[in-house]
C-alpha positions in Angstrom: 0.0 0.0 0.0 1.1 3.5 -0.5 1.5 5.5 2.2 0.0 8.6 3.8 2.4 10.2 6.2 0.7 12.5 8.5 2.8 15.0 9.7 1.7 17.0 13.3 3.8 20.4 12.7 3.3 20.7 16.4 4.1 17.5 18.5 7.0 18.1 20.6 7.9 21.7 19.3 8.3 20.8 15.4 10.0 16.8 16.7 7.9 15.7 13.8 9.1 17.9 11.0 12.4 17.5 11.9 12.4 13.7 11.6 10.8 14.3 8.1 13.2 15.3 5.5 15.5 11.8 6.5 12.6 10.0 6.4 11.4 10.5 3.2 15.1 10.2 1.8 15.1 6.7 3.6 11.9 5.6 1.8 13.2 6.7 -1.3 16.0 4.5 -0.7 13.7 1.1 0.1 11.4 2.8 -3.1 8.6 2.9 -1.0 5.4 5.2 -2.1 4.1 8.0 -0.2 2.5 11.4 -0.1 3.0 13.8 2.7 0.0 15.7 4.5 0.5 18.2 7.6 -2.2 17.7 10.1 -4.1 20.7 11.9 -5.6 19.4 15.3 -6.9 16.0 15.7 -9.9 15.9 14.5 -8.5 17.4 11.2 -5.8 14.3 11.7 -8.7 12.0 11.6 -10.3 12.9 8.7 -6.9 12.8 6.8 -6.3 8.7 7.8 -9.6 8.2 7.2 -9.3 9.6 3.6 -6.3 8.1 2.8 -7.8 4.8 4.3 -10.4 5.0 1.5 -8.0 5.5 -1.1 -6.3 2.4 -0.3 -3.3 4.2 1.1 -1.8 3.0 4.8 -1.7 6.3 7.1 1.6 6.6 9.3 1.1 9.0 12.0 4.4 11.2 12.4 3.2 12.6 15.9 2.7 11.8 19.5 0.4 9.4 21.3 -2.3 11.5 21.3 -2.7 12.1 17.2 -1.9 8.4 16.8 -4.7 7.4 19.8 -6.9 9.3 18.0 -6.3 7.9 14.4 -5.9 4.2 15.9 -9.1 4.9 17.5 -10.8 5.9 14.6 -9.0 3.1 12.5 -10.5 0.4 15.0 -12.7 -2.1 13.9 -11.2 -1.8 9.9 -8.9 -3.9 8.2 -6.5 -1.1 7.4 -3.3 -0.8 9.2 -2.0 1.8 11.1 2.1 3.1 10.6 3.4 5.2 13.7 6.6 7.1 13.8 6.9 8.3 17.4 7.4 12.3 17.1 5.9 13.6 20.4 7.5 14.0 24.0 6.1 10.8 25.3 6.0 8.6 22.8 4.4 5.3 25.1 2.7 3.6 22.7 5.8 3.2 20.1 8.3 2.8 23.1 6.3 -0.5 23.7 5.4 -2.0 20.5 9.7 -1.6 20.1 9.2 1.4 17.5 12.0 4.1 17.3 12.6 7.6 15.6 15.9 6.5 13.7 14.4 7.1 9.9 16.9 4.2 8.9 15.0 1.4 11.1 11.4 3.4 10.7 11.7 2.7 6.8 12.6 -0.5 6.9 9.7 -1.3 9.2 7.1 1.0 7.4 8.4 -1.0 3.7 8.7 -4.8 5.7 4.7 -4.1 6.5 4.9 -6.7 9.3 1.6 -6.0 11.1 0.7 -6.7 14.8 -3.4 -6.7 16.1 -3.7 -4.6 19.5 -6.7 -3.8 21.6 -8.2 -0.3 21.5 -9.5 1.0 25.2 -13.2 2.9 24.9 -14.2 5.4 27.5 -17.6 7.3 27.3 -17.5 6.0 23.6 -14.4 7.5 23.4 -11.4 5.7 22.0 -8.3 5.6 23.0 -4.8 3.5 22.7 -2.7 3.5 26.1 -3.9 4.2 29.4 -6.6 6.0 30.9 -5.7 8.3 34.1 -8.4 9.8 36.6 -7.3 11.8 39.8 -3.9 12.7 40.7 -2.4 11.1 37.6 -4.9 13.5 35.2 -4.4 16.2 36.9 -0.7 15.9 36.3 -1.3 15.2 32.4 -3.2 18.3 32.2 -0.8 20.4 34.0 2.1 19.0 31.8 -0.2 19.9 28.4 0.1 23.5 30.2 3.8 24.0 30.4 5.1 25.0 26.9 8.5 26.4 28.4 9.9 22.8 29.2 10.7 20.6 26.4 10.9 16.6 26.5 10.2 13.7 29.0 10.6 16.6 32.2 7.6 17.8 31.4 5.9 15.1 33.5 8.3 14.8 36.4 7.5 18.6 36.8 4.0 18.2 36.4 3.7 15.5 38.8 5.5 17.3 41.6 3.7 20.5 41.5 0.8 18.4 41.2 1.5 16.9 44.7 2.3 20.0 46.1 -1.1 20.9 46.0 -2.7 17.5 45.9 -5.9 16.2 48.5 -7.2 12.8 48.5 -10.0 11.6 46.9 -12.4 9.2 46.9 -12.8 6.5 44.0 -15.7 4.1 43.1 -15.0 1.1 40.9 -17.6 -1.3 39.7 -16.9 -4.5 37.8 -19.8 -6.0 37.0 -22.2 -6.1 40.0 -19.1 -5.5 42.7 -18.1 -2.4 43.6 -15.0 -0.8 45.5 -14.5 2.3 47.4 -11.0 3.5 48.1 -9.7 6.6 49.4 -6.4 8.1 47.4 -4.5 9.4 44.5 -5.7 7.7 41.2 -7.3 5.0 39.0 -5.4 3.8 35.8 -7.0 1.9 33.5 -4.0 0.2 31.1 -4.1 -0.9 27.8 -0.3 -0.3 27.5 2.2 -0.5 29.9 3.3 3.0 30.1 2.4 6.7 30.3 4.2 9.7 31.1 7.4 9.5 28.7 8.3 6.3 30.0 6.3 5.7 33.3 5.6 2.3 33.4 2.1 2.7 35.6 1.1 -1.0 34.6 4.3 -3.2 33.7 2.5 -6.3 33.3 -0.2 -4.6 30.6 -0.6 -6.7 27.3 -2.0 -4.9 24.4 -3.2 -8.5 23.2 -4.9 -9.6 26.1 -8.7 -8.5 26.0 -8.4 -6.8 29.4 -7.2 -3.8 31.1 -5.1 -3.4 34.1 -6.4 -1.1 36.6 -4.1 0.0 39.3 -5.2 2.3 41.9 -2.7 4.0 44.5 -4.5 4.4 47.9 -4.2 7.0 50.4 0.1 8.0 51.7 1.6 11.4 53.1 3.5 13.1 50.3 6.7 12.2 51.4 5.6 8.8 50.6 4.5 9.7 47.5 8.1 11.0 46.3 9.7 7.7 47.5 7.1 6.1 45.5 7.8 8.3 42.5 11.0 6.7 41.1 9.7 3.6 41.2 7.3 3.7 38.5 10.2 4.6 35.6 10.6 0.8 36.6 7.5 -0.4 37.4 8.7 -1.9 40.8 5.9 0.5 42.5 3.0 -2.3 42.2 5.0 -4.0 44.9 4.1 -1.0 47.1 1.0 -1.6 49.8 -0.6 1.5 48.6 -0.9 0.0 45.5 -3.1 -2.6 44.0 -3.8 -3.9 40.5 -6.4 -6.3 38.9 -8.0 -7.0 35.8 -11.3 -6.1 33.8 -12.1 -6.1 30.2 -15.4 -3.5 31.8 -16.1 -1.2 34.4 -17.2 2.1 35.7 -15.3 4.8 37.7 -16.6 7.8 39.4 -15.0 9.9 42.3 -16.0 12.4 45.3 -15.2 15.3 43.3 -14.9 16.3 39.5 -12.1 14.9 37.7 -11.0 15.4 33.7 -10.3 11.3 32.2 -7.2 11.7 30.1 -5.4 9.2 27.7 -3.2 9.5 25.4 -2.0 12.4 26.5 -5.8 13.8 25.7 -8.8 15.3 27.6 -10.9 12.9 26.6 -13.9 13.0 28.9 -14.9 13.7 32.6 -16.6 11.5 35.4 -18.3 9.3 35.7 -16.8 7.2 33.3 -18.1 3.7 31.5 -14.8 1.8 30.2 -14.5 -1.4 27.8 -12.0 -3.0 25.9 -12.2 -3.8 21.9 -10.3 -7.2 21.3 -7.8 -6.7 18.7 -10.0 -4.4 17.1 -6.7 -2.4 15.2 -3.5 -3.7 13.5 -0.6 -1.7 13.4 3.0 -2.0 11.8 5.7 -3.3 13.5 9.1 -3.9 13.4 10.2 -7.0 11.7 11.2 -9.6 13.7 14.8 -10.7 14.4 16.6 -12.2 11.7 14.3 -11.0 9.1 
């Protein structure tokens, strides 16, 4: 298939353009077709894959995960493929599925083709490809979406600590089914990835294949706590924390004690209360190709 590369001019302060120019040069080099489009917003980044989708062409998002959540999303359910070229400042989703911004490897994958089904998360009928975060952990997100003066994965290590500065406890409600939970804390994560955050691995044990999400919830600590805790999720040796607990759903609801913003993939995609489910293998994406090959 040809391809559609769709450019976001704005993801990580122009990250994307400047990967572009190599890029293309590499594609000429495995004589690979393509056409380039510059995206204006999401929904206008949408309407571009879906487009080229149409035509027969295979969109590959140059952005970051919340331009490719949104195509993916949009993508579900279809049988055409999605290409991803990480270009943002977190980059979660491609950091996972072993994607990187060299132009040399990118090309190789994009002309190989080798494709890879994933589940796609929905919340409110909203879609989305990595991890949804409600309380202290969307706060933060929203925050870091904020701060245009610091570039890169610092973003969110600031955002988090002035988050906590400020930060009360809240109190969660999770229902699975006909059982629910009450729990007084910081967050609710609901995982179709493993990571968030440039690199935060919230949910290590997250399988994008698996038909379920991992939810991890952080209960109630004093601050200080929470910084010791902190460094730990880069890792993902936090879940072996008491204040912290995960299980699996492939449904459920959420709601808290006071208004909260749901965010995922990087995104403001809805508020509380908030219905969740999980699409099996609803979108195929490209991948690397595997050793040897």
């Amino acid at each position: 298939m040809p391809l559609a590369l769709l450019v976001n001019p704005a993801s990580a302060h122009g990250r994307a353009l400047k990967l572009l120019p190599q890029l293309e040069r590499e594609l000429d080099a495995w004589r690979v077709a393509f056409r380039v489009e510059r995206t204006r917003g999401l929904e206008d980044g949408v309407e571009r894959a879906l487009r080229a989708a149409e035509a027969g062409e295979l969109p590959v998002v140059i952005s970051g995960d919340g331009l490719i959540g949104a195509v993916g999303g949009a993508l579900a359910g279809s049988e055409t493929p999605l290409g991803i070229v990480p270009g943002g400042r977190g980059n979660d989703l491609a950091r996972v599925l072993g994607i990187f911004a060299e132009p040399e490897s990118v090309a190789k994958m994009l002309a190989a083709g080798e494709t890879r089904r994933i589940d796609v998360g929905e919340v409110n009928g909203k879609r989305f490809l990595g991890i949804v975060s409600v309380g202290f952990d969307s706060e933060a997100n929203r925050l870091a979406n904020e701060t245009k003066w610091l570039r890169g994965n610092l973003v969110y290590a600031y955002a988090g600590l002035r988050t906590l500065f400020g930060w009360r406890a809240a109190r969660f409600t999770i229902q699975v089914g006909e059982q629910r939970e009450r729990f007084t804390g910081y967050s609710v994560s609901v995982a179709n990835n493993k990571a968030f955050g440039g690199g935060m691995f919230i949910a290590p044990d997250a399988d994008l294949t698996d038909g379920e999400f991992d939810v991890v919830t952080v209960g109630e600590h004093g601050k200080l706590r929470s910084l010791a805790i902190l460094p730990k999720v880069f890792k993902g040796t936090h879940v072996e924390d008491d204040e912290v607990r995960v299980f699996r759903a492939s449904r459920l609801e959420l709601n808290a004690s006071r208004p909260f913003p749901v965010y995922a993939d990087g995104e403001h995609l809805t508020d509380l209360p908030a219905k969740l489910r999980v699409l099996p293998q609803a979108l195929s994406v490209i991948v690397p190709p595997r050793a040897g090959e």
